[in-house]
PLY file of the C-alpha trace (Angstrom):
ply
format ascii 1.0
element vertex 388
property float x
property float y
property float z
element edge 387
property int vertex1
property int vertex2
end_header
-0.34 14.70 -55.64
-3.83 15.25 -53.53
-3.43 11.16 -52.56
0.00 12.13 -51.46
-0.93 15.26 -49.50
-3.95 13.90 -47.92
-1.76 10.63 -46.62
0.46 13.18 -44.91
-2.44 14.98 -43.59
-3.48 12.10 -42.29
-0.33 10.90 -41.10
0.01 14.36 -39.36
-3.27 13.99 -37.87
-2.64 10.79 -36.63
0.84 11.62 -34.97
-1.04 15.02 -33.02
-3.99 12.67 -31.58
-1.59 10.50 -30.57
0.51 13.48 -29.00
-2.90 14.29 -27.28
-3.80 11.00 -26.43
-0.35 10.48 -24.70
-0.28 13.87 -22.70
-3.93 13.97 -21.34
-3.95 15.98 -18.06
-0.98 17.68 -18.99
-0.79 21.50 -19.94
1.26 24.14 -19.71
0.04 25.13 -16.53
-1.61 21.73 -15.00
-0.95 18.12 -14.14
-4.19 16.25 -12.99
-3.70 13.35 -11.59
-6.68 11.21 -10.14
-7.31 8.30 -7.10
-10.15 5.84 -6.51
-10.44 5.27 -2.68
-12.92 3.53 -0.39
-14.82 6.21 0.96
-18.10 5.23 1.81
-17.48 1.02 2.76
-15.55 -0.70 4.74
-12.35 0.45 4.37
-14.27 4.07 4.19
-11.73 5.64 7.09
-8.43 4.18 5.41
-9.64 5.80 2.13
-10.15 9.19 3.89
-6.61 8.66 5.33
-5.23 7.87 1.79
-7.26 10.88 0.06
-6.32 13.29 3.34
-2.63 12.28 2.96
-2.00 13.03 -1.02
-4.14 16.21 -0.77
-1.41 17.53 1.83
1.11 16.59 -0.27
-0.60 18.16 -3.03
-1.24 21.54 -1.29
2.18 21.40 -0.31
3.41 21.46 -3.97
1.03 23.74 -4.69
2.54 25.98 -2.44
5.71 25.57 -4.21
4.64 26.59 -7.65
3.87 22.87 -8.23
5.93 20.64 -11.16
8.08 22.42 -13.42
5.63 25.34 -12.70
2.26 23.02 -13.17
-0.13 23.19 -10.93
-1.28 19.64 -9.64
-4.91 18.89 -9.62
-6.20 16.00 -7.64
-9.30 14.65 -8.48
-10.62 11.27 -6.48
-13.64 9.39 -7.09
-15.33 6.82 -4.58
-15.26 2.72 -5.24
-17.14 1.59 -2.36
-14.38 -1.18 -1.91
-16.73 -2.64 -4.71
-14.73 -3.62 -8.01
-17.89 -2.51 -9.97
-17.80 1.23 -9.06
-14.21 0.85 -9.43
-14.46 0.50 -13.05
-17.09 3.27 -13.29
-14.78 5.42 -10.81
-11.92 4.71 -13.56
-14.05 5.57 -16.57
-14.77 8.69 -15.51
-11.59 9.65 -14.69
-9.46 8.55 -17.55
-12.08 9.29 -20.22
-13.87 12.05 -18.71
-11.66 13.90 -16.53
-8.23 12.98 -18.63
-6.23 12.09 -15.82
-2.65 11.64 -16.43
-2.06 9.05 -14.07
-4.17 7.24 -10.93
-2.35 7.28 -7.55
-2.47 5.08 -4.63
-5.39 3.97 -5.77
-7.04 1.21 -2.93
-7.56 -2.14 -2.78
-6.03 -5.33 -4.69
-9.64 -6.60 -6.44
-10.27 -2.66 -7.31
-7.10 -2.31 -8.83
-7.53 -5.33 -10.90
-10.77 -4.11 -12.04
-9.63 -0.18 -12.84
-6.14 -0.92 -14.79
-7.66 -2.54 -18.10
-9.19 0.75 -18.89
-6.32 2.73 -18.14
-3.84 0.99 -20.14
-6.06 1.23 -22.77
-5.60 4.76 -22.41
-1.85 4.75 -21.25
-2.42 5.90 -17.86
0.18 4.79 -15.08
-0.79 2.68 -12.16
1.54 4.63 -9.81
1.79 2.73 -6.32
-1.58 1.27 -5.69
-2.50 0.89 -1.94
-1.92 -2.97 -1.40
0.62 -5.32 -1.03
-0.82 -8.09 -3.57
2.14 -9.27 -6.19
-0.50 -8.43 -8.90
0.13 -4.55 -8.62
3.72 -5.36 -10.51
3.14 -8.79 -11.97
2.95 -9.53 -14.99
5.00 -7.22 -15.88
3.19 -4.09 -17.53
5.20 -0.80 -18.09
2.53 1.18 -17.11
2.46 -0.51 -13.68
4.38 0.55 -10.47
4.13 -0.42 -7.02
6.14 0.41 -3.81
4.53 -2.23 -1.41
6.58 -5.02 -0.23
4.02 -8.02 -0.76
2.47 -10.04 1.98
4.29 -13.54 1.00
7.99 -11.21 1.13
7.10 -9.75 4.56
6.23 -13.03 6.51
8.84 -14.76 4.24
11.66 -12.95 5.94
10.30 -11.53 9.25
8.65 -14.94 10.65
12.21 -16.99 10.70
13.93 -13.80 12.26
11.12 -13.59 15.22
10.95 -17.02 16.19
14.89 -17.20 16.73
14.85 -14.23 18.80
11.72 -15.79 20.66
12.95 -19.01 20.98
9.86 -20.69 19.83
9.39 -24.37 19.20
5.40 -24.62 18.17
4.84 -22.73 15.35
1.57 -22.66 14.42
-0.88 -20.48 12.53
-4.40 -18.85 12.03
-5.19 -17.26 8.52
-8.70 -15.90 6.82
-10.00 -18.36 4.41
-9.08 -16.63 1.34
-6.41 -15.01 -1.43
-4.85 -12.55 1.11
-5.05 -15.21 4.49
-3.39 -18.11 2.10
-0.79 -15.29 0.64
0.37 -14.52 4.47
0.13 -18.10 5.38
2.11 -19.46 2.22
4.76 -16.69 2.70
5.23 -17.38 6.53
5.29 -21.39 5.37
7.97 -20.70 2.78
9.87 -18.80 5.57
9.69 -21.63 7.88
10.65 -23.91 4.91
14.30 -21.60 4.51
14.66 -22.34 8.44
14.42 -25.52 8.26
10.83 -25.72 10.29
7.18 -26.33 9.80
3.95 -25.58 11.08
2.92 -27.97 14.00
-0.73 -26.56 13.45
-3.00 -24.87 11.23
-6.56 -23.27 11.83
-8.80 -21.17 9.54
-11.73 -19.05 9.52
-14.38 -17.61 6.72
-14.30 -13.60 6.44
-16.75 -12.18 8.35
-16.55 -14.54 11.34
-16.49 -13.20 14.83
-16.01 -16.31 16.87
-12.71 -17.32 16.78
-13.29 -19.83 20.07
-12.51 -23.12 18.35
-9.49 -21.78 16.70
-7.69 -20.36 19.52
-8.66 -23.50 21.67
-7.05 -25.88 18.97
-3.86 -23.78 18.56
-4.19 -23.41 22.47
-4.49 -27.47 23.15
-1.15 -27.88 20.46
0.58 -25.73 22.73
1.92 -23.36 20.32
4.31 -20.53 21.66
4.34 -18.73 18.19
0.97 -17.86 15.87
1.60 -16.40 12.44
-2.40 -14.27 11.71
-3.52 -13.80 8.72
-6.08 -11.64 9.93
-6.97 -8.37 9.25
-8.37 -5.97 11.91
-11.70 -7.49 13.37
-10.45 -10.60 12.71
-6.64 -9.72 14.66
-8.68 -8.24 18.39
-11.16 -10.79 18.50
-8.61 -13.64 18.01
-5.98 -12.18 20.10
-8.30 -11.44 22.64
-9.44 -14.92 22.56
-6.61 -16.13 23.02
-5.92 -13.96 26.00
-9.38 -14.99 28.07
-8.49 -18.50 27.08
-4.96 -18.09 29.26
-3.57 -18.71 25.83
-0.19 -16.08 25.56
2.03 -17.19 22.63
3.71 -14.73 20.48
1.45 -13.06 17.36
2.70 -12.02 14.41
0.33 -10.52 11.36
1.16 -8.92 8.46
1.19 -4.99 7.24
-2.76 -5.80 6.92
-3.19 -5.73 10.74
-0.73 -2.85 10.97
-3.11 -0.06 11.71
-3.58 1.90 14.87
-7.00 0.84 15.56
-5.56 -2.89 16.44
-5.15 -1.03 20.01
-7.71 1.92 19.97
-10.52 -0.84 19.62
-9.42 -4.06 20.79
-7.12 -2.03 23.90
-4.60 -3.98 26.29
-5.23 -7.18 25.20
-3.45 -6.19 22.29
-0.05 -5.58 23.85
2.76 -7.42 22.74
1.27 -8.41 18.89
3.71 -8.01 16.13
2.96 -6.74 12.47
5.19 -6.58 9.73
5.66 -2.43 8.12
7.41 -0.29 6.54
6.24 3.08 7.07
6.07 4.13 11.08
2.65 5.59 12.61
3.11 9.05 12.86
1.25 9.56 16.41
1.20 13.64 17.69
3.47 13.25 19.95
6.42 11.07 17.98
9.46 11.64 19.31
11.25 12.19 16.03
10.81 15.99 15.52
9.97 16.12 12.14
7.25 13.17 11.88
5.40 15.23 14.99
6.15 18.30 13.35
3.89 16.71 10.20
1.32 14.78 12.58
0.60 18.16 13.80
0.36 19.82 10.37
-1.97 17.21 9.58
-4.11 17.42 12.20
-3.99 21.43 12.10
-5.30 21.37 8.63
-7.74 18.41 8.73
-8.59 18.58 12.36
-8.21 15.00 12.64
-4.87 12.45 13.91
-3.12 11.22 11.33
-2.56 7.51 10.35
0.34 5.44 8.41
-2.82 5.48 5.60
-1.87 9.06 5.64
1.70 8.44 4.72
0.89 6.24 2.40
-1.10 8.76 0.13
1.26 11.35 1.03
4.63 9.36 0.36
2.86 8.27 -3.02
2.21 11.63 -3.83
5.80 12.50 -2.92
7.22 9.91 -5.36
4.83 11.11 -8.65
5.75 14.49 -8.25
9.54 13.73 -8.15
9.23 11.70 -11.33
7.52 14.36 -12.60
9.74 16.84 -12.16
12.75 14.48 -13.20
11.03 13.96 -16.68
10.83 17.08 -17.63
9.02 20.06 -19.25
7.87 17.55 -21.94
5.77 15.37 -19.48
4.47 12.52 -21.72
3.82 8.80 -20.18
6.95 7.68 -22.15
9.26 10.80 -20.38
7.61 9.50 -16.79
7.97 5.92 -17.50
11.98 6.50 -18.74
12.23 9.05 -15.78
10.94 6.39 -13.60
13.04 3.46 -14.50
15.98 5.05 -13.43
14.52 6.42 -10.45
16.01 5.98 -6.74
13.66 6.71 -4.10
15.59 7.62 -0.70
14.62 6.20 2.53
12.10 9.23 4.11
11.46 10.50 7.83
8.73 7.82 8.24
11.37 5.05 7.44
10.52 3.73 3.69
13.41 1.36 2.71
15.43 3.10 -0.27
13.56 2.10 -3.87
14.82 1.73 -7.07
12.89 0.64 -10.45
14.41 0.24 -13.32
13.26 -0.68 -17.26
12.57 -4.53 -15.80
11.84 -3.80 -12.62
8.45 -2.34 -11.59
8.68 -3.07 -7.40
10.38 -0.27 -5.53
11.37 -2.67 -2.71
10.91 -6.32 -1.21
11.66 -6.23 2.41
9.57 -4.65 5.67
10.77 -4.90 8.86
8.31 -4.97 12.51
6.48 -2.95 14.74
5.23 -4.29 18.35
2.31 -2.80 20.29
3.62 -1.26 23.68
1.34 0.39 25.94
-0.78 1.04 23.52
1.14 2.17 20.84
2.93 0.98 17.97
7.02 0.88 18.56
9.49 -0.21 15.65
11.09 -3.19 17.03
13.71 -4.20 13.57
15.37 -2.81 11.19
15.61 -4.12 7.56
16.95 -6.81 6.51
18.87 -6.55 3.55
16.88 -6.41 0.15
16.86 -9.60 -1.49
0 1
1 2
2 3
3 4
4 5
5 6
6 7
7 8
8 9
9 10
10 11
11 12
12 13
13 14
14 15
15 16
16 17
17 18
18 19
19 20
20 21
21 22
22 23
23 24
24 25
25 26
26 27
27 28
28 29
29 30
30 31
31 32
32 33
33 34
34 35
35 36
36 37
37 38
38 39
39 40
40 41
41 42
42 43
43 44
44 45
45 46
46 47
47 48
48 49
49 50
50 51
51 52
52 53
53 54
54 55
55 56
56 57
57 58
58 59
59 60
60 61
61 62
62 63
63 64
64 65
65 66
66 67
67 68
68 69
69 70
70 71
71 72
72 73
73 74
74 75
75 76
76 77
77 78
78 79
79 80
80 81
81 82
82 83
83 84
84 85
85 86
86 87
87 88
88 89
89 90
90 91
91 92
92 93
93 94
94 95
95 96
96 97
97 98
98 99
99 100
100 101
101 102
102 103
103 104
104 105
105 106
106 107
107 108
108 109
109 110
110 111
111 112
112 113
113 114
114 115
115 116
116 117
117 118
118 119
119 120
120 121
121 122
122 123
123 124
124 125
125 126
126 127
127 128
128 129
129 130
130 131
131 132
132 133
133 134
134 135
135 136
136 137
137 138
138 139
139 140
140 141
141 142
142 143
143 144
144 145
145 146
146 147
147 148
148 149
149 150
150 151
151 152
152 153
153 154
154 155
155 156
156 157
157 158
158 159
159 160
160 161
161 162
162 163
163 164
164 165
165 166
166 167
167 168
168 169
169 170
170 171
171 172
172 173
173 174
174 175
175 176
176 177
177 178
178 179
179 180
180 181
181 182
182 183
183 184
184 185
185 186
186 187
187 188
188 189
189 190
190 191
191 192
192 193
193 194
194 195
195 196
196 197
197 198
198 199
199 200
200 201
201 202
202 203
203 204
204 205
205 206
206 207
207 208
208 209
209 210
210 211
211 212
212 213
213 214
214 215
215 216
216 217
217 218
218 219
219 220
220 221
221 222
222 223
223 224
224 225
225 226
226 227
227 228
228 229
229 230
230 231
231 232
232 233
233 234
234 235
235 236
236 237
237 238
238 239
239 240
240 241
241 242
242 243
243 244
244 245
245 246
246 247
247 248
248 249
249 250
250 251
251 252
252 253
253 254
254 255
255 256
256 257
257 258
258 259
259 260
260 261
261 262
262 263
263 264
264 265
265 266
266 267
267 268
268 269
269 270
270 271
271 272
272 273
273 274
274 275
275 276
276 277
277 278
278 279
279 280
280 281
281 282
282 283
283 284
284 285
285 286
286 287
287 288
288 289
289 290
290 291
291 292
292 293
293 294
294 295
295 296
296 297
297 298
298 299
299 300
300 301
301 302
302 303
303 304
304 305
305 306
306 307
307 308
308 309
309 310
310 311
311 312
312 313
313 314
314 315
315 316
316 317
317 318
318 319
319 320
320 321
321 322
322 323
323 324
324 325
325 326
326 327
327 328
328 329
329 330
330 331
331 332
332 333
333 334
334 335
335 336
336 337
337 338
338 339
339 340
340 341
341 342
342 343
343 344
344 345
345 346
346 347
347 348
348 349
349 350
350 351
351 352
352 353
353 354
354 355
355 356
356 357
357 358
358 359
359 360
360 361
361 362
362 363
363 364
364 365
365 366
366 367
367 368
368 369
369 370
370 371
371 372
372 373
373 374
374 375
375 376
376 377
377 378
378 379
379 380
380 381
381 382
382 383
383 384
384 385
385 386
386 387
């Protein structure tokens, strides 16, 4: 009889610290949910956007009497766009600071880094800032990512711009790396479904700041179309290059050079490049009342202009909280992860394409669709094309 009691104990014991394990950051009357963002390297002022973005959101629930009557606590912890401090950064807030989940956390190398010790833990990865196929593949059901990746966006947004252009050359520049070869290998496999191919290629190491020879070598094939995979430093000086050199062919890069600095910095030179997006830049004075009614919020509260980095913290923000709420008084990973996978995401006032998950699928949505800088702005130039 005391072997049999004391199994049950144990048993019982067992089932609670799993209960506990399970619901971490969850009480009664609080959900905590935790970030790691860049925000003292060199993405620094796109982790600021990110953190600025979700704590609006936040405040804004808040405001509201939060999740089923929780009140959402945001904690975020800096990586230093360093891999290294990204495990640290997700030590302490899984083990320390019981998170229940990690939002919109930065960076594809970081994210790779941070996720082993969440699932260890059962923690979500809910919509991790990048567009790298990893965030969602292999499949893990503790992973979920809304970010169209770089290979889908050039895949279907390359063919669709050089038949509107016209273009004969196509030709391309990309960075030397995972993310230049992952634009340049979707924009190839786009050209492949066209029935085309790249008349020239050029490359470059990250970090360079001479892009002279490349330009001049697309310049001398006479290319009329250049696919970048280039972020921002990398995007001005090359464009501008090209521009000194006489050299004027259409540019297209990918959501990675969609960022408003691309004209604040590099200026008119820039007019006329193309990026692949999703989410529109909500500038101050957007004529869409309700995005410059938020800019303005924004920049009331945080004295500062919004960016789309802004959206995307707040829009990830947005879609936790909704799960959330779907799953329930009994929030548990399982009740958010079943919540989740039959979740449909509506298309929002910045323009997110509609996003569904389901128990197989862990990608909200493929397809993008393309800005163009015009006088100095960025102005949505497609719409959609139809999810694949």
């Amino acid at each position: 009889m005391k072997i049999k009691l004391s199994l049950i104990a144990a048993a019982m014991a067992f089932t609670a610290g799993a209960a506990m394990a399970q619901t971490q950051g969850v009480t009664k009357n609080e959900l905590v949910i935790g970030s790691i963002q860049d925000l003292s390297g060199p993405l620094a002022g796109f982790g600021k956007q990110v953190r600025l973005g979700m704590m609006l959101r936040v405040d804004e629930a808040n405001e509201q009497d939060g999740v089923g009557g929780r009140k959402v606590k945001l904690l975020v912890e800096d990586s230093g766009y360093d891999p290294r401090r990204a495990v640290l950064a997700a030590q302490k807030l899984v083990n320390q600071d019981k998170i229940f989940a990690m939002v919109a956390h930065i960076g594809t190398a970081q994210n790779m880094a941070a996720m082993p010790v969440q699932f260890q833990k059962n923690v979500v990865n809910f919509f991790p800032v990048t567009a790298a196929r990893e965030m969602y593949e292999p499949f893990h059901k503790l992973k979920y990512s809304f970010a169209a990746t770089y290979f889908d966006q050039m895949r279907q947004s390359v063919p669709i711009l050089i038949k509107e252009k016209g273009a004969k050359q196509i030709c391309a520049m990309y960075q030397d790396d995972e993310f230049g070869l992952e634009v340049f290998r979707g924009a190839e496999a786009g050209l492949k479904d066209a029935g085309l191919q790249f008349a020239e290629v050029t490359t470059y190491k990250r970090g360079a700041t001479d892009f002279s020879s490349q330009m001049q070598k697309l310049a001398s094939s006479n290319c009329d179309f250049v696919v970048m995979g280039t972020i921002i430093r990398e995007t001005i000086g090359g464009v501008a290059t090209a521009r000194r050199l006489g050299f004027n062919p259409t540019f297209i890069g990918s959501s990675a050079s969609y960022t408003d600095l691309i004209h604040k910095l590099g200026g008119a030179p820039m007019n006329g490049f193309y990026a692949t997006m999703t989410v529109q830049h909500p500038y101050l004075d957007e004529a869409a009342q309700n995005i410059r009614f938020w800019a303005n919020k924004y920049k009331t509260k945080f004295n500062e202009d919004p960016t789309v980095f802004s959206v995307y913290g707040y829009n990830a923000v947005d879609a936790y909280l909704r799960a959330a709420e779907k799953a329930g008084a009994n929030l548990t990973t399982e009740t958010f992860i079943k919540a989740m996978d039959t979740m449909k995401l509506p298309s929002d006032m910045f323009g997110s394409p509609e996003m569904t998950f389901s128990a197989t699928k862990r990608l909200g949505s493929n397809i993008s669709r393309m800005s163009q800088i015009q006088d100095g702005r960025w102005k949505v130039v497609s719409d959609y094309p139809k999810a694949k």
